[in-house]
N, C-alpha and C positions, 0 to 999 in steps of 0.2 A: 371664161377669161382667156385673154391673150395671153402669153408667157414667152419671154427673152429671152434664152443665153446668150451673151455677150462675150468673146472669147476673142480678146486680145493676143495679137501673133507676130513675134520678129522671130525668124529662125530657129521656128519649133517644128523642122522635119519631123525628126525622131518622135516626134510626140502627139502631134495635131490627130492624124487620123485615127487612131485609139481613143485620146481625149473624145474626139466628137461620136464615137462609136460608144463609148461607154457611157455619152449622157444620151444617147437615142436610147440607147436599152433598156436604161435604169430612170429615165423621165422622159419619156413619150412624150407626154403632154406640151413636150417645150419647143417650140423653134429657135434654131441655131442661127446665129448669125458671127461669121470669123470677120475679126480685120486682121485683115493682113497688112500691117505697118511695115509694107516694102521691103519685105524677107528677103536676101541675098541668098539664101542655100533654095532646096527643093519643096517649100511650102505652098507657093502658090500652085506650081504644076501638080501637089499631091491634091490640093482642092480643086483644082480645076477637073483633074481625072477621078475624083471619087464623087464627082457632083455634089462637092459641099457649098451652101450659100457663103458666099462670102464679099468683105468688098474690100479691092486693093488699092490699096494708096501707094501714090507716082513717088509719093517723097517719105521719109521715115519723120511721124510726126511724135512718138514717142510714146509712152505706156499712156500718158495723160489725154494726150489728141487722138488716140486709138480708142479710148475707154469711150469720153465726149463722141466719137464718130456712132459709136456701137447705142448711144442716147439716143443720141439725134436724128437714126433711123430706128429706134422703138417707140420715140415721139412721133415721130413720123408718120408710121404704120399703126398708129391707134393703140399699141400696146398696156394693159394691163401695170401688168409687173415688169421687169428686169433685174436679170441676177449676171454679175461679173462673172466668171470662172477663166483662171488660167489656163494656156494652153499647155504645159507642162506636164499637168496631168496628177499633180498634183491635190487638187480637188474630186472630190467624189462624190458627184451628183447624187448618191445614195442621198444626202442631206439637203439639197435641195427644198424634199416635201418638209424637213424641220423649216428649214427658214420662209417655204410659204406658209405654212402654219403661224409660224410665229409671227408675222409682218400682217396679214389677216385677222388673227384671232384680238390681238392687244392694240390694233387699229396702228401698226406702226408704220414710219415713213423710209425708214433703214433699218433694215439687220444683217448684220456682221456675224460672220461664220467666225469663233475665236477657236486657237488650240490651246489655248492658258485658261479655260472655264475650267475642265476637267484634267487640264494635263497630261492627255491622251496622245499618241501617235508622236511623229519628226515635231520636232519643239524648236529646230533651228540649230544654229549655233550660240556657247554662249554670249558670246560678243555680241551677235544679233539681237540675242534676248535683253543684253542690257540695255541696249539702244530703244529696244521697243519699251521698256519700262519709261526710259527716261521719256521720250514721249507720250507714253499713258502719263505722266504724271503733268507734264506740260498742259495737254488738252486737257486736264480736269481742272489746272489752275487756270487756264483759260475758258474753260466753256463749260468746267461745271460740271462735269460728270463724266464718272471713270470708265474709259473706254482699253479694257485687257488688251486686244490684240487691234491698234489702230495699223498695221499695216498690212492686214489680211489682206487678199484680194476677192475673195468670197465673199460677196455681200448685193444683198438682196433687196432692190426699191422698189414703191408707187409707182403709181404715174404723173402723181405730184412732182417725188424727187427727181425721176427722169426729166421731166420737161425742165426744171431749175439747174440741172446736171450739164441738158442741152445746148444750154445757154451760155454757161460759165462753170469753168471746171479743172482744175489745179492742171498744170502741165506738165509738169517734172516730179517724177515722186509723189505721185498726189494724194495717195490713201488720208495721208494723217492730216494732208490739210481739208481735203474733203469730207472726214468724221465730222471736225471744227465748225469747217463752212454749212454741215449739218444742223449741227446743235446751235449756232448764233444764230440761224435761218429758222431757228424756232422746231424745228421737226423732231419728231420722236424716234431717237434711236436708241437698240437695241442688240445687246450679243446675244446668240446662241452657241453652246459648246460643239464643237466638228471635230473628227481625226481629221488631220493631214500628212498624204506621204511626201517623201522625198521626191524632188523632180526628175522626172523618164527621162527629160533629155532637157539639149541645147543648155542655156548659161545663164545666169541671174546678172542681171543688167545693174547690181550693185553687188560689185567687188570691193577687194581689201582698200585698191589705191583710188576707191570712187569712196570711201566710207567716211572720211574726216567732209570732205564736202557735201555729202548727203547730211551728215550731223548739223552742218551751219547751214545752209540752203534751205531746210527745213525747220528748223527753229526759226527763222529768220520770215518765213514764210508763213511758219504757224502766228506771232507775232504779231506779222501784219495783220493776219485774217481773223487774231481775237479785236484786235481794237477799227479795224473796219465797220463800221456801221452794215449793216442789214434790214431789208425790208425782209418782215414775215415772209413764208413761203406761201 
């Protein structure tokens, strides 16, 4: 099998090349691939000098157009699988082989890395945590099925979901409406339980006075995308 990491990157000096060192170590089997979504600090220069694959974009298209980019050459290149991971470092490819197991074994088309299965490891803050509720609870009244942690960024697809991913795929904030766009698109998804730690470096791209507009933006968008019609995937 072909096998993706996906590792979205705006101004993750401090963290990139550890992050990409610790999923060679700990999952061989995977080829790497960075976007770098037009990093203002020392990201690109640190991939260019450590001979990481990566590919940079001229203009900052955002966590969403970064993800979508990081598809659309795993579509491209014939790939298997694809699995997200942030560049933060945050994720621990240790679990990885969980979620190819599990996306494999129960023939699934997404699985999501949660930290609210087992309640293990950084759980966030709790403001965060409510917000992700209130969303798990939104996507099940919209699509039907309880998804613990919709704004993980650890999650694992086909080649199905890649290619439907490649095509069209949330821009802003995407995770929660991409769960959605999952499950109306008929696909089998799936959580497995993961630790995750706290981020090595650089900044989460939603802060305090970006939170009241992430809460509407995303509702608003989740919304849409339950009563949007859908062809099967």
């Amino acid at each position: 099998m072909k096998k993706l990491v996906i590792i979205p990157a705006h101004n993750e000096a401090l963290s990139i090349k550890s992050t990409v060192e610790t999923i060679r170590a700990k999952a061989p089997s995977y080829d790497v691939i960075v976007i770098n979504d037009h990093s203002l600090d020392d990201t690109g220069k640190i991939l260019k000098d450590n001979n990481i694959p990566a590919i940079n974009l001229s203009v900052n298209l955002g966590i969403g157009g970064a993800v979508q980019t990081g598809y659309k050459y795993g579509a491209i290149n014939g790939y298997d699988l694809a699995v997200q991971v942030d560049g933060d470092g945050q994720h621990d490819p240790e679990y990885l082989k969980t979620l190819e197991e599990a996306l494999i074994n129960n023939n699934a088309d997404l699985v999501i890395g949660s930290r609210f299965i087992d309640k293990e490891g950084f759980q966030s803050s709790s403001l965060r945590r409510s917000g992700i509720r209130y969303f798990t609870g939104l996507i099940k009244l919209l699509g039907h099925q309880t998804i613990t942690d919709p704004t993980s960024g650890m999650r694992m697809v086909n080649s199905k979901t890649m290619k439907l991913w490649a095509k069209d795929y949330p821009r802003d904030f995407p995770e929660p409406e991409s769960c959605l766009m999952a499950l109306k698109s008929k696909l089998k998804v799936m959580e497995v339980p993961v630790i995750m730690k706290e981020r090595q470096g650089g900044k989460s791209s939603i802060h305090i006075l970006k939170g009241a507009y992430y809460m509407i933006k995303v509702t608003f968008a989740l919304i849409l995308e339950g009563v949007r019609s859908h062809d099967d995937a």
